[in-house]
C-alpha positions in Angstrom: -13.8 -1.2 -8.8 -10.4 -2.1 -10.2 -8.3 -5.4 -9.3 -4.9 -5.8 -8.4 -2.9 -8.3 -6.9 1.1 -8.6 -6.2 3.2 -10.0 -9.1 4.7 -12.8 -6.6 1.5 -14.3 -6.3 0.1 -14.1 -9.7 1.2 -17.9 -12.0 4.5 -17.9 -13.9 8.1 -17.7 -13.6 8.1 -14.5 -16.1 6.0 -11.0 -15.7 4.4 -12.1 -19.6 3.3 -15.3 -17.7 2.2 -13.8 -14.7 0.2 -10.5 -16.7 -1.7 -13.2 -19.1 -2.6 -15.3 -16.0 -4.0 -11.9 -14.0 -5.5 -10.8 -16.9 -7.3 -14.4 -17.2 -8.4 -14.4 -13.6 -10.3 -11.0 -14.1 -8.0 -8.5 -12.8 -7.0 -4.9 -14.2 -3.6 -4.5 -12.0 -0.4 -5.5 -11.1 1.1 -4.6 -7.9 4.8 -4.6 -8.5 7.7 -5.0 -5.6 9.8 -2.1 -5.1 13.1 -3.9 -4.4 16.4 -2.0 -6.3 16.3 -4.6 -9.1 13.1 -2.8 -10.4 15.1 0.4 -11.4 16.4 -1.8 -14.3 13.0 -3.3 -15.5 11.1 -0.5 -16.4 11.4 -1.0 -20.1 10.2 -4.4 -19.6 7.4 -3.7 -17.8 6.5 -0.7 -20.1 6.9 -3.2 -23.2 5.0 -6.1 -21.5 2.1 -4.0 -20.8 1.7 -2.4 -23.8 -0.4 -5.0 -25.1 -2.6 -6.0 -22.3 -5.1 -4.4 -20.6 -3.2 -5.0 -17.4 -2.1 -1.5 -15.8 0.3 -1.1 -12.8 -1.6 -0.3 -9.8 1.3 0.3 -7.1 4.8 0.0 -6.2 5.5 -2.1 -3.0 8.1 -3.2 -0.5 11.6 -3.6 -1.4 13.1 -1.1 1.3 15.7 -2.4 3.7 15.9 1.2 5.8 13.8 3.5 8.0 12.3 6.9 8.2 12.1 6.2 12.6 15.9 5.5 12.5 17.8 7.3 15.2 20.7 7.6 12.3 20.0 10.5 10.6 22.4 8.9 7.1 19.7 6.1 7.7 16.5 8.4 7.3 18.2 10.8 4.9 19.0 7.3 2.8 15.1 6.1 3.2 13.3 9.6 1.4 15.8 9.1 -1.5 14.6 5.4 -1.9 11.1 6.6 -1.7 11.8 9.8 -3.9 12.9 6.8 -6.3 10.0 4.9 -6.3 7.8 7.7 -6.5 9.6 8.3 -9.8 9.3 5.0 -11.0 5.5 5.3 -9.6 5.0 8.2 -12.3 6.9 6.3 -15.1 4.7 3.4 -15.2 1.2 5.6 -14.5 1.1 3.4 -10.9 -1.0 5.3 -8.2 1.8 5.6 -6.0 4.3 4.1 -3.9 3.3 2.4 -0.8 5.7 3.2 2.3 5.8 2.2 6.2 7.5 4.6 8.6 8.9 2.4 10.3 8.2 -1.9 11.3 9.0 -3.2 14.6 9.6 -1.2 18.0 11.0 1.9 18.6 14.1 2.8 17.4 14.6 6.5 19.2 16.0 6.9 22.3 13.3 8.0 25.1 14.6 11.5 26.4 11.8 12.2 29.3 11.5 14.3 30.8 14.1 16.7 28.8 12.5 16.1 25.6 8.7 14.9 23.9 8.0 11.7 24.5 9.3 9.2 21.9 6.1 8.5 20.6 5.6 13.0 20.0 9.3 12.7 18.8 8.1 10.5 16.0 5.4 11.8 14.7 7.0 15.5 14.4 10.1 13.5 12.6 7.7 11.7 10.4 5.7 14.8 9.5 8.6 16.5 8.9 10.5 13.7 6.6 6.6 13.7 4.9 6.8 17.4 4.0 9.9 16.9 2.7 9.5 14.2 0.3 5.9 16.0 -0.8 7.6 19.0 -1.6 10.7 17.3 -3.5 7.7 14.9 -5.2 5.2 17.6 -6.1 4.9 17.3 -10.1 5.8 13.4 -10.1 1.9 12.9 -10.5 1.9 10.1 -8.1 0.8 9.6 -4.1 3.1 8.7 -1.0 0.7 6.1 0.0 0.8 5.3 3.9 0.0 1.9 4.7 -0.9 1.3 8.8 0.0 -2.3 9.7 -1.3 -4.0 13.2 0.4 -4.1 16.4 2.2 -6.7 16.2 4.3 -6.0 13.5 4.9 -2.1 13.9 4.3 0.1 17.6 3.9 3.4 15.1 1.4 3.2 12.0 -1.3 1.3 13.4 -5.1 3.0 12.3 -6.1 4.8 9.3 -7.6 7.5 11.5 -3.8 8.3 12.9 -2.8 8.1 9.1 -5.0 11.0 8.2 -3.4 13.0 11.3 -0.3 12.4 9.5 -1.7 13.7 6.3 -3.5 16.3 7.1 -0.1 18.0 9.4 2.1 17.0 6.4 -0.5 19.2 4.6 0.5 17.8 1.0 -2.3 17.0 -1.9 0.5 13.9 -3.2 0.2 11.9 -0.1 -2.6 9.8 1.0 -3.1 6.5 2.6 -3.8 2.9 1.9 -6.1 0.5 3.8 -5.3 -3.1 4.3 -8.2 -5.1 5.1 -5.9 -7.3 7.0 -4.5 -5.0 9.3 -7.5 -3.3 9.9 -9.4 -6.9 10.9 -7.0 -6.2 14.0 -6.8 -2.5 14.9 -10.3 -1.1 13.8 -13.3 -1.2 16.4 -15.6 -0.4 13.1 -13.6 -1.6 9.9 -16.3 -0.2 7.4 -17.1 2.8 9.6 -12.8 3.7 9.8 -13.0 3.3 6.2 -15.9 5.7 5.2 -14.9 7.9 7.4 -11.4 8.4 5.8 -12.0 7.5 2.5 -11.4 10.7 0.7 -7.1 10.2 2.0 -7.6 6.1 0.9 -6.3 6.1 -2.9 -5.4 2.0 -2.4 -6.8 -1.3 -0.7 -5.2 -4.1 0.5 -7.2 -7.2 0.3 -6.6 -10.5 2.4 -9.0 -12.2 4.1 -9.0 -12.9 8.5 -6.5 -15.8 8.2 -4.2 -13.7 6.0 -5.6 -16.3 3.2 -7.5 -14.8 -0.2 -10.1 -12.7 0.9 -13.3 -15.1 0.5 -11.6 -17.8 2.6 -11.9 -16.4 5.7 -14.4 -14.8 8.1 -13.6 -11.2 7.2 -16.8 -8.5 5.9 -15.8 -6.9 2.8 -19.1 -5.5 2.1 -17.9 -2.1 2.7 -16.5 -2.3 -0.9 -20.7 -1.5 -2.4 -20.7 1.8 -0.3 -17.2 2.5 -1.6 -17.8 1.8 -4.9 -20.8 3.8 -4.2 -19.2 6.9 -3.6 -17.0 6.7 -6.7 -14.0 5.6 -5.6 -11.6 5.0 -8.6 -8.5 2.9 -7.2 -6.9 -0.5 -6.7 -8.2 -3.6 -4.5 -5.3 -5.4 -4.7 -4.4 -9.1 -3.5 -1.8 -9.2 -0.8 -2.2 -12.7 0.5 -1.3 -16.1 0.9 -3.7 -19.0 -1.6 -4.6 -22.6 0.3 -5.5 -24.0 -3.2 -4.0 -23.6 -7.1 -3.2 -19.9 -7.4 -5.1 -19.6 -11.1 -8.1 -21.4 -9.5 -7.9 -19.1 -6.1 -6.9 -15.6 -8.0 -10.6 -16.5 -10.4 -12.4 -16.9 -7.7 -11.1 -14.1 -5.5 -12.0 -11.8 -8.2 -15.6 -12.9 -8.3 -16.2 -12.3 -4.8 -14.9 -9.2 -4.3 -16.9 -8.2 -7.2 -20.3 -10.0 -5.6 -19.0 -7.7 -2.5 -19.2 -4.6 -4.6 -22.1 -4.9 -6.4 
């Protein structure tokens, strides 16, 4: 099993600092935040790396728009920003972009009884945005990763098991899912049963612990990580949390547990 975690959470007020401190703590990965500004640091990130055993694990975040917006500019602005990051994605040899259809409530208009419902209306729009960006995307070399949150911030996205419905009708082999631990604390009866079940569309993990804190400080199971590991699964755990203690000192020990979990 590989380690990740997010670059704002790893030590240091440069990425050098914050590499050296990951690679310290026992990681292999750096998540990095997908914001515009990244466009222009690609060269830096390339050079920094080049040394260190550190790799890129994923692109995150960073979006301000929608792909449930009921402006079509809006959505047709949203697959170019991902189309982006999926290149950037394939630059750095990251596994793929991570992407949310949409946070919050719904956006579309509720046309009963003329029309689907709004809830049918956005699943065929996101399916069809989906097949659109696969088929733009398809020799990038890295995965559209769809990351379910919990209800209470998005009414969409919510299980991994609706994520593989979204997969499997967007019928593309470059996108896939990631599982947040997090998220899934909330909206899964059977956490480790959702994640077995699905884990041939899971390329990515999300790791923080029932409070949201490190995973180890909290009440969360992460034992599903041995079976996992078990069946050869070759991605990224990585960190997406808040730390109660010194980051070094929590990011060390973090990594030793969810090892322990795996083992």
């Amino acid at each position: 099993m590989k380690l990740s975690a997010q670059e704002n959470l790893a030590p240091g007020t440069s990425l050098r600092a914050k590499v050296e401190a990951l690679q310290e703590a026992g990681y292999d990965g750096i998540e990095l935040n997908g914001n515009d500004s990244l466009g222009g640091r690609l060269k830096e990130v390339k050079d920094e790396l080049s040394t260190s055993r550190i790799r890129v694990s994923t692109i995150c975040g960073g979006l301000q728009h929608n792909l449930l917006s009921p402006d079509p500019k809006e959505r047709s602005k949203t697959v170019e920003e991902y189309l982006e990051r999926l290149r950037w994605s394939a630059e750095l040899g990251a596994v793929g972009f991570i992407m949310v259809p949409g946070f919050g409530p719904p956006r579309l208009p509720d046309l009963t009884p003329i029309s689907a419902t709004v809830a049918e209306l956005e699943e065929k729009l996101v399916v069809e945005e989906l097949k659109l960006i696969a088929k733009r995307a398809k020799d990038y070399g890295a995965f559209l990763l769809l990351e379910p949150l919990n209800r209470y911030e998005t009414h969409f996205l919510k299980t991994v098991g609706f994520a593989r419905r979204l997969i499997e009708e967007a019928s593309s082999d470059n996108i896939r899912m990631m599982a947040d631990f997090f998220h899934m604390n909330i909206e899964e009866a059977d956490v480790a049963d959702s994640v077995l079940k699905n884990l041939e569309y899971i390329k990515h993990f999300h790791a923080a612990d029932s409070n949201r804190l490190n995973p180890g400080r909290g009440h969360s199971d992460f034992g599903v990580l041995k079976e996992v590991e078990g069946r050869g699964f070759s991605g990224y755990v990585a960190l997406e949390c808040s730390f109660s203690g010194d980051r070094r000192e929590e990011l060390a020990f973090t990594a030793k547990y969810l090892r322990k979990q795996a083992e």
